[in-house]
N, C-alpha and C positions, 0 to 999 in steps of 0.2 A: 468380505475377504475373498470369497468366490471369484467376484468379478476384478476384485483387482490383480488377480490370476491368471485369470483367464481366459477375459474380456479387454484386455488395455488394446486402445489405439495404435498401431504398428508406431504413429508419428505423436506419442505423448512424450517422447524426445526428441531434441530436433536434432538432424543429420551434420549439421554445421554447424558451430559458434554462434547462438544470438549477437548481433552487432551492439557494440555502446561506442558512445563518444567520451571518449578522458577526458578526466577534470584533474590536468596537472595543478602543481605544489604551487608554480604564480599564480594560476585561476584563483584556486584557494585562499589565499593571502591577498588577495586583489577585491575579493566581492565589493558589489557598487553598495553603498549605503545609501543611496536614494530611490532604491525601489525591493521593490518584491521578487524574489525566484523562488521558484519550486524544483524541486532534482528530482530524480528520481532513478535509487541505485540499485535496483533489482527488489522483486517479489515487494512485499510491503516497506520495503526499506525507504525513509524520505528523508533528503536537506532541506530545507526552508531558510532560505535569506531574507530574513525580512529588517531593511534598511539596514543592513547588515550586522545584526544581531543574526546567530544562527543556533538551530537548535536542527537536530536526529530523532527521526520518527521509527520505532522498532527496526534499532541497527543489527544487522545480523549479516555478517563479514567473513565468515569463515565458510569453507570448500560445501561443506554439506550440511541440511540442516536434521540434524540428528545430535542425539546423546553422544552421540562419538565420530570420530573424526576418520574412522578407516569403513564407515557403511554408512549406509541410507542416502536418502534425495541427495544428487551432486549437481552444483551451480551450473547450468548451460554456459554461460559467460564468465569472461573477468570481470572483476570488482573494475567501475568504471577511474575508481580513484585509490591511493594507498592512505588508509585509514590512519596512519602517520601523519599528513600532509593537514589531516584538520586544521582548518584555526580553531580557537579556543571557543568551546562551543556557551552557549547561554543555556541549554539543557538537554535534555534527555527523555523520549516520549514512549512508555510502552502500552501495549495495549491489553497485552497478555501475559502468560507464560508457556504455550507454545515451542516450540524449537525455532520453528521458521517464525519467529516474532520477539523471543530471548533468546538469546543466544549468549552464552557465559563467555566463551573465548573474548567476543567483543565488546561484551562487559568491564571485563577486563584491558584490554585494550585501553577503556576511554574513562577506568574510573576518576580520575583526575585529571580529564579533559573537559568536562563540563561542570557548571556549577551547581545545577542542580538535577535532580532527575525526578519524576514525574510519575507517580505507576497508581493499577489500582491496588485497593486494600489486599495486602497480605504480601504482595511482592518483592518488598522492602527485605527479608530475610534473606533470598536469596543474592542481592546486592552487596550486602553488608559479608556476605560469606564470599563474593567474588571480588572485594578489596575497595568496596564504593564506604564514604564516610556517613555514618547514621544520621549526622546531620545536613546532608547534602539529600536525603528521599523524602520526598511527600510523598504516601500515599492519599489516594483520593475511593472515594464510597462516588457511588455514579448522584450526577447532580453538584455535586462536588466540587468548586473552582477554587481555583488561588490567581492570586496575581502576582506578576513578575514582571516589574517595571511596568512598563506602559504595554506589555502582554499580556491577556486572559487567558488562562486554561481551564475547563470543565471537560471534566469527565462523564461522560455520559453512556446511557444504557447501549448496550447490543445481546442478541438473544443466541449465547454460545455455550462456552464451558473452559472448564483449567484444569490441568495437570500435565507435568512432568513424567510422571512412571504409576506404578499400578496402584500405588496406593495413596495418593494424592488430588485425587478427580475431583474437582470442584472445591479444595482447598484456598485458594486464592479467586479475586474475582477477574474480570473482563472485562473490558470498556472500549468505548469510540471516545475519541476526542473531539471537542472544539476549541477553535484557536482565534484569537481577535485580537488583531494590530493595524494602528494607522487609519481603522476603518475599513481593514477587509477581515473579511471571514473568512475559515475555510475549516473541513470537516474531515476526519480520518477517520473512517470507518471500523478499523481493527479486521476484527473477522464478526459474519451474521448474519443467521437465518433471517430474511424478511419479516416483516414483525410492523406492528403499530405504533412501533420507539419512535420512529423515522420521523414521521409525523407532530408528535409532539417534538421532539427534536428542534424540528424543522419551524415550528409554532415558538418553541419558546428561543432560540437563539439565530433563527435564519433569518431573511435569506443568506447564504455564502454564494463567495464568489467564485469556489473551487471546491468543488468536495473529491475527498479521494477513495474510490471506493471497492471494495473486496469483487472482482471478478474474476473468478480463477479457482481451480481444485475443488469442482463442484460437482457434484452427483445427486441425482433425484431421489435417492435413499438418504441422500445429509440435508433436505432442504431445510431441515429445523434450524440448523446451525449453521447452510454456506446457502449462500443468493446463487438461482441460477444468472446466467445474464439479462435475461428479462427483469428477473429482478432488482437485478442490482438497478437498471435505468427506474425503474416505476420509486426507487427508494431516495435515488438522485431528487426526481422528481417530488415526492413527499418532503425534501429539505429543502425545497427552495432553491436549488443549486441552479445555478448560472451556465458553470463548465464544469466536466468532469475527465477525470483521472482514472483509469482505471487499474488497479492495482492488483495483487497476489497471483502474479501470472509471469509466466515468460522467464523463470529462476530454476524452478525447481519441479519434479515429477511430482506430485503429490494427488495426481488422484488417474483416472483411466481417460479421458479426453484426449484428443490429439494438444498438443501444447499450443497451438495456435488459434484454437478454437474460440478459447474467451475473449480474445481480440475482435477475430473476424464476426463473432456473434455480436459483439455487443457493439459493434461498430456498424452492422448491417439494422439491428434493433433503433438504436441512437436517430440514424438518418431517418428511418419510418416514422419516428416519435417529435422529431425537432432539437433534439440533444447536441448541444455543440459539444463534441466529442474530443478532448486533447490527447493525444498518445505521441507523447515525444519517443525516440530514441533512449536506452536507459544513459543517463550522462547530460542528455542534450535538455536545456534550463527552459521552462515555462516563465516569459515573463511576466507578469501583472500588469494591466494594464494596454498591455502593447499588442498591435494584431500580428500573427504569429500564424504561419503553413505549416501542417505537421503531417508526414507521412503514413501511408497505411504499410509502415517498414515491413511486417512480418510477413507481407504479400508474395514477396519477391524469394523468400524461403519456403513458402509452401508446395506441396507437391503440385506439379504446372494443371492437371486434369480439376484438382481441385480447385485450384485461385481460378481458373479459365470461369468452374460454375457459380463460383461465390461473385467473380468479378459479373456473369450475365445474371444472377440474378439481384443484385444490388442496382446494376443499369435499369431493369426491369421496372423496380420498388420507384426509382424516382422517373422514370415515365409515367407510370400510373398515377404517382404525385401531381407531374405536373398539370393532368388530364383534370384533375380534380377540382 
């Protein structure tokens, strides 16, 4: 509490609008049915098109993520899309209960926009209390799958916690997902201290062809519960992961870092390691499949003194690479 006081990063805000790319109302209405997308609409929030079945990875839609709507963390960005525009989804994925990961408003929003919804054990109450049908939640205990058409869901371990308000702390559980369609994988991470999950994880349902994974609102006093960016790659890496995503960053203030940080770390990490690293635009569609350029957009908003040394020492790492 000290440090988030009296230590925060001048630039744990950014000074300008994060850019996204809109995903107008034809976009929406249009997805191709013969391949795979992945979205990505701020902080942990995901679409997934897959062959155009669609499902929302902990949708959270509204201005701030907080118990209330006139204080706490406020969206860098707009929503790349109006959550009106959905097509009708195939489900619903949470990972937690969280603020920035449930979010009631948009609970609400979509209880009768998808057919089913997905949570772990205990989270169902508070669905049913936000207008969602009791027979529309699966909870899942980690391990846990269902299947949904020709989709697999498991729920699986990550090493966090839950609650709401002061007196709910570990009331409900927490989960990473895995997802399997068509023949691909892919992995959401949720929120998680680095841990030996990964592994087994990664042992019993990898390799994925994308995992999506928590980099972002990390401090070296939460390593139990939040991956530095080192981590987060080395955990990539224990699943078997192909390409990654990196997620819970670039939305919302939630810890003392500069906002840009998780990016340029785990992007400089990545190249050292061999990590094919995706960081779309938020809006802008990861296709499956297909080779795809993705910028290191956040660059271009950093303070110039800074990108100047991130950009020479990044040049540096892959000299010494190619010496090697």
């Amino acid at each position: 509490m000290w440090e988030m006081s009296t230590a925060k990063d001048p630039q744990s805000a950014p000074d300008i609008v994060v850019p996204t790319q809109p995903l107008t109302a034809a976009q929406l209405a249009s997805l191709p049915t013969d391949e795979h997308r992945v979205y990505r609409l701020g902080h942990s929030t995901m679409l997934l098109s897959l062959n155009g079945e669609v499902w929302l990875l902990d949708p959270v839609f509204s201005e701030r993520a907080s118990p209330v709507q006139w204080a706490g963390p406020e969206r860098f960005h707009p929503l790349p899309l109006n959550p009106q525009d959905l097509p009708p989804l195939k489900g619903i994925v949470i990972s937690h209960d969280h603020y920035d990961h449930l979010d009631e408003g948009s609970i609400r929003q979509l209880a009768d926009k998808a057919e089913g919804f997905y949570v772990p054990l205990g989270l169902g109450r508070y669905l049913q209390q936000w207008g969602v049908a009791a027979d529309r939640i699966v909870e899942h205990d980690w391990w846990q799958e269902t299947r949904v058409g020709d989709t697999l869901l498991a729920a699986t371990p990550t090493q966090h916690f839950s609650g709401r308000g002061l007196f709910s702390r570990d009331s409900t559980l927490w989960a990473s997902w895995v997802i399997e369609r068509d023949g691909r994988r892919y992995f959401f991470s949720g929120d998680s201290g680095y841990f030996a999950g990964f592994k087994q994880i990664g042992e019993r349902y990898g390799p994925f062809d994308l995992t999506m994974m928590e980099n972002g609102a990390y401090n070296e006093r939460w390593g139990h519960i939040h991956m530095m960016p080192e981590e987060s790659v080395q955990a990539h890496l224990d699943l078997g992961g192909q390409r990654m995503l990196p997620i819970h960053n670039s939305t919302f203030d939630l810890s003392i870092h500069a906002w840009f940080e998780p990016l340029q770390r785990v992007s400089d990490i990545a190249s050292q390691r061999g990590v094919e690293l995706v960081t779309p635009i938020i809006g802008e569609p990861v296709v499956m499949g297909r080779e795809q350029a993705f910028s290191l957009w956040w660059q271009s908003l950093m303070p110039q003194q800074i990108a100047s040394a991130e950009t020479a020492t990044l040049v540096l790492a892959d000299e010494v690479r190619s010496t090697q």
